[in-house]
Phi, psi and omega in degrees: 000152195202123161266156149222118165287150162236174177164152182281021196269174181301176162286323168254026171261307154297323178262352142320301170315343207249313199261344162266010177245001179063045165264142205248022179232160169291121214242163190213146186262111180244087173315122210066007175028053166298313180267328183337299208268337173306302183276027217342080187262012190271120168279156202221332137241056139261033196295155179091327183233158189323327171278025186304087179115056178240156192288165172271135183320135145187213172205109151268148200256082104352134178248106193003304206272007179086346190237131176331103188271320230196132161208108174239119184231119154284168163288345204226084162049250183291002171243107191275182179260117155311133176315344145337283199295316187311300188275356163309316181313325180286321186301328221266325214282297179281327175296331197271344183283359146333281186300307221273309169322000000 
């Protein structure tokens, strides 16, 4: 299991961001929100404005095939999941596609 973040911002904008927040994961600049938008993580509304292409905060859950398992969004932005909770979620997430197989 792997955490990552993305987001359209630069490569040295993420590692400013990275080192002032203690983030101990990967963060990956997808310029032109190309994958962003694959996944449809794209806010559409800032379309238009200095913010244009940027995703909405959350976290979705990928599966070895690529494909969307899980999607947690908060309502308030400025507020994330802890990284803690994420993987108890994940854990909770293989353990029930286990079974299910």
């Amino acid at each position: 299991m792997h955490v990552i973040g993305i987001s359209y911002d630069s490569l040295s904008t993420l590692k400013r961001f990275s080192r002032k927040n203690g983030i101990t994961f990967p963060l990956l600049s997808d310029h032109g929100s190309k994958v962003i938008d694959a996944y449809g993580l794209l806010n559409s509304d800032a379309a238009n404005t200095r913010l244009e292409g940027i995703p909405h905060p959350g976290t979705i859950v990928i599966n070895k095939q690529g494909v969307v398992i899980a999607r947690l969004f908060l309502k308030d932005y400025r507020k994330r999941h802890r990284v803690e909770k994420m993987l108890t979620i994940f854990k909770k997430l293989r353990e029930s596609s286990s079974q299910e197989k």
